[in-house]
C-alpha positions in Angstrom: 0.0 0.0 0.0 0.8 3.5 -0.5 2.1 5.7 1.9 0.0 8.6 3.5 0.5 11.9 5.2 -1.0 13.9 6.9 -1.3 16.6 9.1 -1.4 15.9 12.8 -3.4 18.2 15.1 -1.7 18.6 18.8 -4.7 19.2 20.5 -6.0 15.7 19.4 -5.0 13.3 22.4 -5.2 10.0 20.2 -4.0 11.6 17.3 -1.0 13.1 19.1 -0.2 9.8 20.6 0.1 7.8 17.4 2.6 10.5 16.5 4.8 10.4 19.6 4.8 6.8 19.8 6.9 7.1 16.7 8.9 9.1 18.4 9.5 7.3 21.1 10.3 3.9 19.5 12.8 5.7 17.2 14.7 6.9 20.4 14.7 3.4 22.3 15.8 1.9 18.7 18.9 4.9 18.7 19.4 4.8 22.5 18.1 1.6 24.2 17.1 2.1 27.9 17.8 5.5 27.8 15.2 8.5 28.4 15.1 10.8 24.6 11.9 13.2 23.9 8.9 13.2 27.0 5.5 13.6 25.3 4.9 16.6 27.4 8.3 18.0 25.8 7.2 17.8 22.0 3.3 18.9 22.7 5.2 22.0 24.3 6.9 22.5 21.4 3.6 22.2 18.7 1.5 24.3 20.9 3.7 27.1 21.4 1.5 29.3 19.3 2.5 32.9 19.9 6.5 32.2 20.2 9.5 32.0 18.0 9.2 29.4 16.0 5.8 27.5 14.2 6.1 23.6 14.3 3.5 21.6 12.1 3.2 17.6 13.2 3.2 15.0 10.3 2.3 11.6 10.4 2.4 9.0 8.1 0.6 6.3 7.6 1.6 2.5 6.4 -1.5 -0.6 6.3 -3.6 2.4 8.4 -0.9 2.7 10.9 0.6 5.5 12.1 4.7 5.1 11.5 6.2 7.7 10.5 6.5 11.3 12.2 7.7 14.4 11.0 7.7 18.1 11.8 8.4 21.3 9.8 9.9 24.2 12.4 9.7 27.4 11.2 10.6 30.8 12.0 8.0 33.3 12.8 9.9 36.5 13.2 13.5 35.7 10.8 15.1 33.8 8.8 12.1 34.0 6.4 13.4 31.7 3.9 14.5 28.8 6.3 12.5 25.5 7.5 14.2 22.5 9.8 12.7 18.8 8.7 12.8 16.4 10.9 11.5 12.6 10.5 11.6 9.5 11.9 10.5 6.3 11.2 9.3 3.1 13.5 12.1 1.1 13.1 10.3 -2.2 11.7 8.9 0.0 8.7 12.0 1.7 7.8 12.9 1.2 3.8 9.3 1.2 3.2 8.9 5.1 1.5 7.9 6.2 4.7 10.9 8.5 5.0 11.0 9.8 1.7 7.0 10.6 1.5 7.4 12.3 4.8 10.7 14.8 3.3 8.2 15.2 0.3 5.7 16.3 2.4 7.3 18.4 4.5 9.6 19.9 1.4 5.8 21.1 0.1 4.5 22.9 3.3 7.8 24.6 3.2 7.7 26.1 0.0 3.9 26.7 0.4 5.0 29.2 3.2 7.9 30.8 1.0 10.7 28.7 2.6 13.4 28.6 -0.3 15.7 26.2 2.1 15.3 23.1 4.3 17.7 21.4 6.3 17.4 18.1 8.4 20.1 16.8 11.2 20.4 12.6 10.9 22.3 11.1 13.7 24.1 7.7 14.3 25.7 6.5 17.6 29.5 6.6 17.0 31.0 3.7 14.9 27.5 2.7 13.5 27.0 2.1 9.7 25.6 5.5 8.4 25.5 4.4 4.9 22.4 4.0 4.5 21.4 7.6 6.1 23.3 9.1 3.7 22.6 7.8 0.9 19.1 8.4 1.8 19.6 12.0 1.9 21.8 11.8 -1.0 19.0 10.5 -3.0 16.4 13.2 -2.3 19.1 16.3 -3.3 20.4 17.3 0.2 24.1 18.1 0.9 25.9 18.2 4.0 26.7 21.3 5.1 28.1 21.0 8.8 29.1 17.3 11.3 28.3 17.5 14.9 29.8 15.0 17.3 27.5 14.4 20.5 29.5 13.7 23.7 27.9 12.5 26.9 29.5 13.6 30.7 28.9 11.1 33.9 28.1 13.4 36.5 28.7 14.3 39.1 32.0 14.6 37.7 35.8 13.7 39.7 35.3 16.8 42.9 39.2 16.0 42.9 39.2 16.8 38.9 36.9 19.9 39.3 39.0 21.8 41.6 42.0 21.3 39.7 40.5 22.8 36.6 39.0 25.7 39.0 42.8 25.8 39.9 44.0 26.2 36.7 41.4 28.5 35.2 40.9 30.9 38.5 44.5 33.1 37.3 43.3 33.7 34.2 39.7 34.7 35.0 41.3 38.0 37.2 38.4 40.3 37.0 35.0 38.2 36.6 33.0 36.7 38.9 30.9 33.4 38.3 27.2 33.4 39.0 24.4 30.7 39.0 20.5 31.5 38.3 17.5 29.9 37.2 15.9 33.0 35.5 17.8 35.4 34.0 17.1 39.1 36.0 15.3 41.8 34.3 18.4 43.6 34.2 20.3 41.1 32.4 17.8 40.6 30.0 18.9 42.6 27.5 22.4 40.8 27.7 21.0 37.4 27.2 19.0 39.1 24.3 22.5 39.6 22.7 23.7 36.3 23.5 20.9 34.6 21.8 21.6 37.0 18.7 25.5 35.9 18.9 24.5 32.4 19.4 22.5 32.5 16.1 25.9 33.2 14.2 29.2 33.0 16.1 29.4 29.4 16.7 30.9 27.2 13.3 27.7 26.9 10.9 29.6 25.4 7.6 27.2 26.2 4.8 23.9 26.2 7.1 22.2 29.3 5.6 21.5 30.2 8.9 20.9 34.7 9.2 21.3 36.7 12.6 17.9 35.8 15.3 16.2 38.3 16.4 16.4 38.1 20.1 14.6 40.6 22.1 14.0 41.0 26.1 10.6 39.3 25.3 12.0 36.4 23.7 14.0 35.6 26.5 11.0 35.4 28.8 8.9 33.5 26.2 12.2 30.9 25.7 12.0 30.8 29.7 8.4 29.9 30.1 8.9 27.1 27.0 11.1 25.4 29.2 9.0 25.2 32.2 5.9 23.9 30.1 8.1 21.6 28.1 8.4 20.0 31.8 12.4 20.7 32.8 14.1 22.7 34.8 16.6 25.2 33.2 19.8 26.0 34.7 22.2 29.1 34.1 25.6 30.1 34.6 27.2 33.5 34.1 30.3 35.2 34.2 30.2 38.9 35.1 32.7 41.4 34.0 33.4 42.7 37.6 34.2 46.5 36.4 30.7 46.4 34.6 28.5 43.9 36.4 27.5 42.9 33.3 27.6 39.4 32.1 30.1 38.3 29.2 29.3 34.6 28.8 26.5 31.8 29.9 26.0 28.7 29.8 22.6 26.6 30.0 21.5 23.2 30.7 18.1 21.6 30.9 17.2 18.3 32.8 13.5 17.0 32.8 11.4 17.2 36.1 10.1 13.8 35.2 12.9 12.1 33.8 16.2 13.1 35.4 18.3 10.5 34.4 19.8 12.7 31.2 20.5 16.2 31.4 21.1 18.3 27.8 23.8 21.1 27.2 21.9 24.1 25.7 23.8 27.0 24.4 27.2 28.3 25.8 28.5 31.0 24.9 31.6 34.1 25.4 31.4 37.1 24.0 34.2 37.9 21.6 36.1 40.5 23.4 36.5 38.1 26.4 37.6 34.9 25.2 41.0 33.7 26.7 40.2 34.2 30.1 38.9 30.3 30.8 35.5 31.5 30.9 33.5 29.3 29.3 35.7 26.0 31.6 34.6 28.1 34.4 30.6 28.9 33.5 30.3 25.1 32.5 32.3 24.3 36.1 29.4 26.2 38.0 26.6 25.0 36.1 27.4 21.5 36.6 27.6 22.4 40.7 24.3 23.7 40.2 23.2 20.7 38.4 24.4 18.4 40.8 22.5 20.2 43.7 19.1 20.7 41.7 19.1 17.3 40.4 20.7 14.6 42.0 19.4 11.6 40.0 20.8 13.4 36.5 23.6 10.9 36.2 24.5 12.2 32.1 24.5 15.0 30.4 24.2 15.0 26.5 25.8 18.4 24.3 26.7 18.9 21.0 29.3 20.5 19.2 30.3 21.3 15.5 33.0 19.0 14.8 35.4 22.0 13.7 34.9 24.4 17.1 38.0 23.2 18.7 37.6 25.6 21.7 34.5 23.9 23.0 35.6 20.6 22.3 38.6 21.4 24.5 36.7 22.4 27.1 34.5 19.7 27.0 37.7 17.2 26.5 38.7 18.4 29.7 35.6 17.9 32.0 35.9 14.1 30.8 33.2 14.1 28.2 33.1 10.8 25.3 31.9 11.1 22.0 28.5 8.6 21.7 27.2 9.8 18.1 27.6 11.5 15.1 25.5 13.9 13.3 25.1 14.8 10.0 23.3 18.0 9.2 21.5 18.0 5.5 20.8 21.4 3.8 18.8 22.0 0.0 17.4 24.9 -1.8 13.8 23.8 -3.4 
């Protein structure tokens, strides 16, 4: 039979459920035994009407079954001619057209909203066969345009190990203080405006045809508030230029209140003109401390890095992180 695809509607329990379930089996398939997206986390996500970014669900449909699910994230307020795919597949159904009709699909509601490019991330765990992935994108015109290695961190990590990179760093960091929060102050949010708007373009994008966000004071609130209905708990760290009291660089993490197990490594960031003071070991130092007092039972925590942003990676190197997967991030023009 032919596959079919449709449109899902969030606020339809059952209809929403066949979707996630997709989900869901995809991760366990990709990660057996370990927590990936909560169905509180994606509905989040495909309700958030009035915020950044517009996500349409797809589902598709195999024998009347529901096994393949998609979405199409959008922009609302820039980067007017750029959409993110993503799909996955129940793993028993996969080589079936149920991938390809669901990159179809989504490649049409782009370009019926004026996207001109689309770009989807595939991921393997490290040493897996990826042939097939890429020669699946491959197939249906996409190019890669930028590698991502995923590393995971046991925490809490050495207290012996900490302290000697809080040693090492504290000489060169003359001048800045470390801070820990949970919401970012109204006086701050300006700053964390600009870090979102650096975020957007400083880090290595390879050929993503990625434009400047627009971040305003607003958005910061609004990206707050996703969190907290996506179910986790976000955590901050800051370092604050002492002469100014103004923070230079952050770093965030989010851990689910229901699943603890896995923490994830949001954005991290130092502003240009204070790199090379050990700033962002430092930041990522704190927020783990924070971590390890807010959530106890987080025993990993999962970030991603372009393969080519050595200064990350080295910080990351240090804390004792592992590379687990590899990821692949696919770009065309319609």
């Amino acid at each position: 039979m032919s596959v079919e695809v449709e449109q899902v509607d969030p606020t339809d329990d059952v209809a929403f459920a066949e979707w996630f379930s997709v989900i869901a089996a995809s991760d366990e398939h990709r990660w057996p035994g370990r927590p990936g997206w909560q169905a509180e986390e994606q509905l989040a996500r495909a309700l958030d009407h009035d915020g950044p970014h517009r996500v349409v669900l797809l589902g598709a449909r195999l024998d009347g079954r529901v096994v393949g699910a998609g979405s199409v994230e959008a922009a609302r307020h820039d980067n007017p001619h750029l959409a993110e795919v993503r799909v996955e597949v129940t793993p028993a159904r996969r080589r079936s057209g149920v991938g390809r009709a669901l990159v179809q699909a989504a490649e049409r509601l782009a370009a019926a909203d004026g996207r001109s490019v689309v770009f989807v991330t595939e991921e393997a765990p490290h040493g897996t066969d990826a042939t097939g992935a890429i020669a699946f994108s491959r197939g249906l015109g996409y190019e890669v345009v930028l590698e991502s290695l995923r590393r995971e961190l046991s925490v809490p990590i050495d207290p012996a190990l900490a302290a000697e990179l809080q040693r090492g760093a504290a000489p060169f960091a003359a001048g800045y203080e470390i801070e820990t929060l949970t919401e970012w102050p109204d006086d701050w949010l300006e700053d964390r405006a600009a870090f979102g708007r650096h975020m957007s373009t400083d880090p290595p994008l390879g050929g993503l045809a990625l434009d400047e966000e627009q971040w305003t004071p607003e958005r910061v609130r609004r990206h707050e508030h996703l969190v907290d209905r996506m179910g986790r708990e976000l955590l901050v760290a800051a370092a604050v230029e002492s002469s100014s009291a103004r923070p230079v660089a952050f770093t965030e993490l989010t851990v689910s209140r229901t699943v603890p197990e896995l923490a994830y490594q949001w954005d991290t960031l130092v502003l240009p003109e204070h790199r090379g003071h050990r700033l962002g070991l430092l930041i990522k130092l704190a927020n783990l401390a924070q971590l390890s007092a807010v959530s106890p039972a987080t025993r990993v925590v999962v970030t991603w890095n372009s393969a080519v942003n050595d200064p990350m990676i080295a910080v990351n190197d240090a804390l004792g992180c592992r590379v687990v997967s590899v990821g692949r991030t696919w770009q065309k023009r319609l």
